[in-house]
Rosetta silent file (secondary structure, phi, psi, omega in degrees, C-alpha in Angstrom):
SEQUENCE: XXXXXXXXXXXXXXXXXXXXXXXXXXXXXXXXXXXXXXXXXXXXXXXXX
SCORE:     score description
SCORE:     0.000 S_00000001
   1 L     0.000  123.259  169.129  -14.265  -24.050    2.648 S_00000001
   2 L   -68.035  162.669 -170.963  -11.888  -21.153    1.385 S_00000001
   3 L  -137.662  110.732  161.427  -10.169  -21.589   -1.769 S_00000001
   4 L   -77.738  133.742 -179.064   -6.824  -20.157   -1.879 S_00000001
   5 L   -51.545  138.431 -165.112   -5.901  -17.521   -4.144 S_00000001
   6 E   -90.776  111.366  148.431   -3.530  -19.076   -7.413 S_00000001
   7 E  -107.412  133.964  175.433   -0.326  -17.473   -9.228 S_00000001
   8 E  -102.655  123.091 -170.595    0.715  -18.880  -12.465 S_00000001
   9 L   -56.576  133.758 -179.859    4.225  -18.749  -12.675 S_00000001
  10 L   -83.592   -9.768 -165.528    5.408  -16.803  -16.330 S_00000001
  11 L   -92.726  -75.195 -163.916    8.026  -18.927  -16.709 S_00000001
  12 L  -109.474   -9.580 -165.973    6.490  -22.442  -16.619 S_00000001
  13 L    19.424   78.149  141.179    2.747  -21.572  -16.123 S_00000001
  14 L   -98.262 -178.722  169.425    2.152  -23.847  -13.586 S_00000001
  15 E  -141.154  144.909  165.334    0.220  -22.478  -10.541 S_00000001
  16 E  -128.701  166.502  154.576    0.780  -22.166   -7.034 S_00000001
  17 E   -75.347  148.939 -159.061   -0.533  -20.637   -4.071 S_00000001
  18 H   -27.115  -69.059 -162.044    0.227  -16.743   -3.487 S_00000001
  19 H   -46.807  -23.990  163.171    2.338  -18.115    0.063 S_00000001
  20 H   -55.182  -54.490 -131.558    4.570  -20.321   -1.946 S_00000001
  21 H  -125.374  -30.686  173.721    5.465  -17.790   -4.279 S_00000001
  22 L  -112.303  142.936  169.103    5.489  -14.256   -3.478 S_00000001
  23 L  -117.133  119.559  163.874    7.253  -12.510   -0.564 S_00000001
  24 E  -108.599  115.620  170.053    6.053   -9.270    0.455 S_00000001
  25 L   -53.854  155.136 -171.078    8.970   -6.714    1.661 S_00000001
  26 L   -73.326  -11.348  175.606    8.971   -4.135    3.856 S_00000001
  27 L   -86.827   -5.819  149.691    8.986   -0.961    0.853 S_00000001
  28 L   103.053   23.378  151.805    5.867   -2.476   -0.138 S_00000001
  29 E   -74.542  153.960  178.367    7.684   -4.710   -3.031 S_00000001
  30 E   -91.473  110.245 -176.548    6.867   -8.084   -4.190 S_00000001
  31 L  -116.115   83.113  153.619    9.506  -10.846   -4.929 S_00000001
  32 L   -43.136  104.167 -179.489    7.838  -13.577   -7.140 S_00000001
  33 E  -146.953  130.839 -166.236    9.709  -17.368   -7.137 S_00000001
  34 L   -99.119  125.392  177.912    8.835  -20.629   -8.935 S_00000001
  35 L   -84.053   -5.532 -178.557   10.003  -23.449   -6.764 S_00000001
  36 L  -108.257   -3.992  170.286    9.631  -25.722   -9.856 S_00000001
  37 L  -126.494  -11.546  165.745   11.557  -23.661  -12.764 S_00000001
  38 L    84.218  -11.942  153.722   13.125  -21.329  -10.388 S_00000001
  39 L    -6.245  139.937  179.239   11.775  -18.129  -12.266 S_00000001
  40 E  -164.412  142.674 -160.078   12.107  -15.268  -10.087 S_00000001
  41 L  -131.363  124.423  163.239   10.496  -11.498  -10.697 S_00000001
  42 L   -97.137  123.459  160.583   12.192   -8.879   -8.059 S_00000001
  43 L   103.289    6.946 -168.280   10.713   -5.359   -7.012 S_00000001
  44 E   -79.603  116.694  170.916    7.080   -6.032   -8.345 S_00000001
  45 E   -14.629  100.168  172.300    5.153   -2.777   -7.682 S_00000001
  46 L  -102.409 -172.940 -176.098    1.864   -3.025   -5.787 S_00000001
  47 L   -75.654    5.782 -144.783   -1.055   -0.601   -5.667 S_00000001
  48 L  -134.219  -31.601 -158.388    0.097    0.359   -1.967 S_00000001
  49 L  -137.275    0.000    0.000    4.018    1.226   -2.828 S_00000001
């Protein structure tokens, strides 16, 4: 059984999985959003972009 990878939200530090919470864009940005405090991180950098 796989175990999906966790983010804990900065906001509320709860955790969710990555697919709840991050959207990856096509410029190779990140958009981080907590469906339970509504936190939201735009533009986050990856090693790729």
């Amino acid at each position: 059984m796989a175990v999906e990878p966790l983010a804990e939200c900065p906001g509320c530090q709860r955790r969710h999985a990555f697919e709840q919470v991050l959207t990856a864009q096509s410029n190779q940005n990140v958009i981080f959003s907590c469906p339970d405090c509504g936190y939201e991180k735009k533009n986050i950098r990856t090693s790729k972009g």
